[in-house]
C-alpha positions in Angstrom: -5.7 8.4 20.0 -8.2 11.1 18.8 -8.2 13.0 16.2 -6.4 15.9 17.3 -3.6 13.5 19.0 -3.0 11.5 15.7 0.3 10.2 16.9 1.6 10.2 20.2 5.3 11.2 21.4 6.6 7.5 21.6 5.5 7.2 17.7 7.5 10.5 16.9 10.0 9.1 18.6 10.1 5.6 17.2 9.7 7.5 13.8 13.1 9.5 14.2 14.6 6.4 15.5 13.5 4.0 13.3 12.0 5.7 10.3 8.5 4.5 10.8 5.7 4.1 13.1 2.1 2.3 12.5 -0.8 4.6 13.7 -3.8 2.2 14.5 -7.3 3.0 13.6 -6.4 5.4 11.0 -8.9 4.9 8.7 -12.9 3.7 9.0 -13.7 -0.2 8.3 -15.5 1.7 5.3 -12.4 3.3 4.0 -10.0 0.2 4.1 -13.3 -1.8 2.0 -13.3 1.3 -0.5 -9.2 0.9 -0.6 -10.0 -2.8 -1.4 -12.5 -2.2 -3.9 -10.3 0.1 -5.4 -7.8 -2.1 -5.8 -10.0 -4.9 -7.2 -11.2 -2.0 -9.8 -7.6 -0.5 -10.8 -6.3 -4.3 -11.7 -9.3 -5.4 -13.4 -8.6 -2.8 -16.0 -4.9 -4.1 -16.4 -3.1 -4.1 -18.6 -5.3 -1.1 -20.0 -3.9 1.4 -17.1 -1.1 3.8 -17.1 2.2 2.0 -17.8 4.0 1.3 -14.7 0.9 1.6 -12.5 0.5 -2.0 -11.6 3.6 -4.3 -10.9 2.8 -8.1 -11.5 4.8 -10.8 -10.2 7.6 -11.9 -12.1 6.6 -15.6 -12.1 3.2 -14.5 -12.8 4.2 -12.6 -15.7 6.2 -14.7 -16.9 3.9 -17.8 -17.2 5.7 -19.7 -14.2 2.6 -19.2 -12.2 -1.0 -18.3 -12.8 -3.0 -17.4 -10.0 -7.0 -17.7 -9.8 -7.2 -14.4 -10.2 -5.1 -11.6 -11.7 -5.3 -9.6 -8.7 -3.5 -12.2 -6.0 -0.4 -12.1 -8.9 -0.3 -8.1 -8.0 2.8 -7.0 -6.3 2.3 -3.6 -5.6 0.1 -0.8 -7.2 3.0 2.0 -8.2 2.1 6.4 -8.6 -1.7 5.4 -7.6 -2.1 9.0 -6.1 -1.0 10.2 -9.7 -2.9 8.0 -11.7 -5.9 6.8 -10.1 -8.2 9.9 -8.6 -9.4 7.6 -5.5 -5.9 7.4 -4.7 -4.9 10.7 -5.0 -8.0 11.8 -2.6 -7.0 9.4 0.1 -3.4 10.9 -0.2 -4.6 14.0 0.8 -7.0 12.7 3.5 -7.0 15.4 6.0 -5.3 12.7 8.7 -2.1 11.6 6.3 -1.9 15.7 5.7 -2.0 15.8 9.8 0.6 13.3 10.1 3.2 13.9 7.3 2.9 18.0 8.4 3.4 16.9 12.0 6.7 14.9 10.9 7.9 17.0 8.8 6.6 20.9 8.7 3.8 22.7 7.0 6.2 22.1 3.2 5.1 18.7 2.5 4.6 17.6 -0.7 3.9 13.9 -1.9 7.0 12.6 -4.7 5.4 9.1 -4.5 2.7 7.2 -4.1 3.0 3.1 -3.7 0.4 0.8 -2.0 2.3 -2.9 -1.7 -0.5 -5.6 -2.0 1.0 -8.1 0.1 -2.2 -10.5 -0.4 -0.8 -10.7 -4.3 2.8 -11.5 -3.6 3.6 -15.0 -4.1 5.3 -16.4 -1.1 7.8 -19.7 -1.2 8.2 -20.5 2.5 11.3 -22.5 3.7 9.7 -25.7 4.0 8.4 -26.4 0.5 10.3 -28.0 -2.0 12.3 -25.5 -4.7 9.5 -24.4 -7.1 6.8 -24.8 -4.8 4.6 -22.0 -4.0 1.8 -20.4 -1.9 -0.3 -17.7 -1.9 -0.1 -15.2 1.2 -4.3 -15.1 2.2 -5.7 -12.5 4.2 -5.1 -9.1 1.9 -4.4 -6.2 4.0 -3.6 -3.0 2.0 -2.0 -0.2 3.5 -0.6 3.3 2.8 3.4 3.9 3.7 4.2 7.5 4.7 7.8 8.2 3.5 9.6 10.9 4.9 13.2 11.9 5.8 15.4 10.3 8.5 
């Protein structure tokens, strides 16, 4: 993949099949840390952020669990290009611009913005007793890009 070959014909292809494709190597090691700082920043401020912004867990906010820190009760960050300027700018990275244009014309315009942080999801795997949970380790944030089927 190089720059001017963001995604290939198999991934448009997979993408009208199936509605989605991953696209490897997107962004820098640098970028992904900034995303992750980013995060770390945006919940810190909670709950003093734009209302809806940050989704907590619902046994997190509702006492059943506490985590060590507020950030691994996160569920997903919600409208971040709209409300948080860093998010906004990576939005518009000149590579997502490449891609969504390349899937879906020159007339794109971005309705929503959501970055799931699947490190912060609590996770009850089928062999622990009811009640029981774990926390997912290894965060790994990532950017959907949502178009039509």
């Amino acid at each position: 993949m190089t720059d001017n070959n963001l995604i290939s014909n198999q991934q448009l292809q997979q993408y009208h099949q199936q509605g989605y494709f991953t696209v490897e190597g997107l962004f820098t090691a640098d970028e992904v840390e900034a995303v992750r700082n980013e995060i770390t920043n945006t919940v810190a401020r909670y709950p003093d952020v734009p209302k809806g912004l940050i989704e907590i867990e619902p046994s997190v906010a509702n006492g059943e669990n506490t985590p060590e820190l507020l950030e691994l009760g996160v569920r997903k960050l919600a409208n971040v290009a709209r409300h948080n300027a860093f998010f906004h700018n990576l939005a518009f990275h000149p590579k997502m611009v490449e891609i969504a244009t390349k899937l879906l014309g020159p007339d794109v315009k971005l309705l929503q913005s959501i970055l799931f942080v699947e490190a912060g999801a609590l996770r009850r795997r089928k062999d622990m007793a009811p009640g029981q949970r774990i926390f997912s380790a290894g965060a790994k944030p990532y950017y959907r890009l949502l178009g039509r089927l």
